[in-house]
ROMITI-800238 format. One line per 8 residues: number of its first residue (from 0); their letters; for each residue x, y, z of N, C-alpha, C, O, CB. Coordinates in steps of 0.2 Angstrom, whole numbers. Glycine has a CB too. Example, Ala and Ser with C-alpha at 12.3 -4.5 7.8 and 13.67 -1.06 7.14 Angstrom:
0) as) 66:-28:39:62:-22:39:66:-16:39:71:-17:42:57:-22:45 | 64:-11:35:68:-5:36:64:0:39:67:6:40:70:-3:29
This chain:
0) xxxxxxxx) 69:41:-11:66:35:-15:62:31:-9:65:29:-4:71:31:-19 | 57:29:-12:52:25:-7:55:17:-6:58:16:-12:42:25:-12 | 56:12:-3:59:7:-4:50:3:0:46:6:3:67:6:0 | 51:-5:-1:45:-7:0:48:-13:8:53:-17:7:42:-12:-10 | 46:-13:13:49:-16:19:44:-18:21:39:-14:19:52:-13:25 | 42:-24:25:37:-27:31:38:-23:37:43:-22:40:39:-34:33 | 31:-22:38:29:-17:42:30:-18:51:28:-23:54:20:-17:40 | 33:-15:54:34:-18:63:29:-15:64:26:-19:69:41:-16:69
8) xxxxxxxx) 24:-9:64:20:-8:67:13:-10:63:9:-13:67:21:-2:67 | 11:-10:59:2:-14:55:6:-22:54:6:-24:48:-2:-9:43 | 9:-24:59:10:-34:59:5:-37:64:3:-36:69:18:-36:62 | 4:-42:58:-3:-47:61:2:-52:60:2:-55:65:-11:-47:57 | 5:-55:56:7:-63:54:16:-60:55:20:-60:59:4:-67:45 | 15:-57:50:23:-54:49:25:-48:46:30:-46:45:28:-58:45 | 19:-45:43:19:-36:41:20:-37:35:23:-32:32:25:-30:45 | 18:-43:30:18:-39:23:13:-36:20:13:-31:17:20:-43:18
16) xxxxxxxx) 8:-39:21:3:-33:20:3:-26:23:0:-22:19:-2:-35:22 | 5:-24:29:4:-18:31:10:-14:27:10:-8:26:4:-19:40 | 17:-18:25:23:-16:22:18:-13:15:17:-7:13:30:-23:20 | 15:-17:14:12:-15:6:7:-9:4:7:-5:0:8:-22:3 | 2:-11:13:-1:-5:13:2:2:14:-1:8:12:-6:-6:17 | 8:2:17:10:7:18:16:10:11:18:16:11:13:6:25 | 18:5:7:20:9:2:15:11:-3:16:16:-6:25:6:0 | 10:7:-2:6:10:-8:1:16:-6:0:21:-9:1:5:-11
24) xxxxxxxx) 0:15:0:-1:23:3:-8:23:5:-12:28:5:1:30:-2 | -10:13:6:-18:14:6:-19:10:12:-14:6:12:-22:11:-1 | -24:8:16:-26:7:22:-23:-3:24:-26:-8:21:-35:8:21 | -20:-4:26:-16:-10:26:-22:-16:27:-21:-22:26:-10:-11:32 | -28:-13:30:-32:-16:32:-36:-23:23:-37:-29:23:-36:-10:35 | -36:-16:17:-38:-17:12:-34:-23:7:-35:-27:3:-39:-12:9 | -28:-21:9:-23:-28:7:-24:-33:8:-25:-37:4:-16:-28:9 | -26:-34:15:-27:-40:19:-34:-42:17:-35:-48:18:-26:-39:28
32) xxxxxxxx) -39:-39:14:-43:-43:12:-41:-47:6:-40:-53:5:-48:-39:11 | -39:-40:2:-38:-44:-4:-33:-51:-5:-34:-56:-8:-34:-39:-9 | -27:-49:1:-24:-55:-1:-28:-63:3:-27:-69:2:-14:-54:3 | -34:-60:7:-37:-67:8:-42:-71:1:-44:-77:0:-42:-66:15 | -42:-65:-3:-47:-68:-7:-43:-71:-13:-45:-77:-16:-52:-61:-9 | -39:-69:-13:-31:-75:-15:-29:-79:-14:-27:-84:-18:-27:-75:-13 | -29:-78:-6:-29:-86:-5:-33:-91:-5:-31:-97:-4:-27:-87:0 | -42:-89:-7:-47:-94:-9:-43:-98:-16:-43:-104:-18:-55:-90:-11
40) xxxxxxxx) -41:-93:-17:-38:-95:-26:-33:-101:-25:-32:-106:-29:-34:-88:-30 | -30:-99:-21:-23:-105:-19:-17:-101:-22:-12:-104:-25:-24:-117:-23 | -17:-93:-24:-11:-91:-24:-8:-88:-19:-2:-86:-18:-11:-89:-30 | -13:-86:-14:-11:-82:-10:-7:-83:-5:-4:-78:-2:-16:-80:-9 | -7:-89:-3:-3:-94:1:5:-93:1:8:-91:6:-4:-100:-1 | 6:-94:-5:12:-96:-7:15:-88:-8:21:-86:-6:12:-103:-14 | 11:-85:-11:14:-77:-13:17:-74:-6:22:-71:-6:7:-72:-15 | 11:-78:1:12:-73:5:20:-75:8:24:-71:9:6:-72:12
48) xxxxxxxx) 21:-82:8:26:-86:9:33:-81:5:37:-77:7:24:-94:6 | 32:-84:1:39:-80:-3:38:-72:-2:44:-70:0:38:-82:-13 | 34:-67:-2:33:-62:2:38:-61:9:42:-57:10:26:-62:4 | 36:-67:12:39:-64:19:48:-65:18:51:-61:21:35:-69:26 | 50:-70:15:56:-72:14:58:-66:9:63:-63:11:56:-80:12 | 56:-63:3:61:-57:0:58:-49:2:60:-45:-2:62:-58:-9 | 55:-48:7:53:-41:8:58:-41:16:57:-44:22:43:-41:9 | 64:-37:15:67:-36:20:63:-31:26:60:-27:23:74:-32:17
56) xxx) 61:-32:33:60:-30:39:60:-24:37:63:-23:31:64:-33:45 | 58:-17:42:59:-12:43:63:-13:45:64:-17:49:57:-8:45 | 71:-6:43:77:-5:50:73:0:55:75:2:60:87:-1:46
């Protein structure tokens, strides 16, 4: 079973985007747009926030 972790290798801030792109199995690059375009919105901020705090690290 696939589990969902913050990425130590595709980390730019703290690898939850690259965690996301790599479970969904799609370029981590495309997350990170999306989640900027998010954060125009003022949700993306806070999502990434709480993101980083319940997405456990890779072991």
């Amino acid at each position: 079973m696939k589990k969902l972790y913050r990425s130590k290798r595709n980390k730019i801030i703290a690898g939850v985007c690259g965690g996301i792109g790599e479970y969904l199995g799609v370029d981590p690059t495309l997350v990170r747009l999306l989640w900027v375009l998010l954060s125009l919105q003022g949700i993306g901020i806070i999502g990434y926030v709480i993101a980083w705090i319940i997405i456990p690290e890779e072991p």
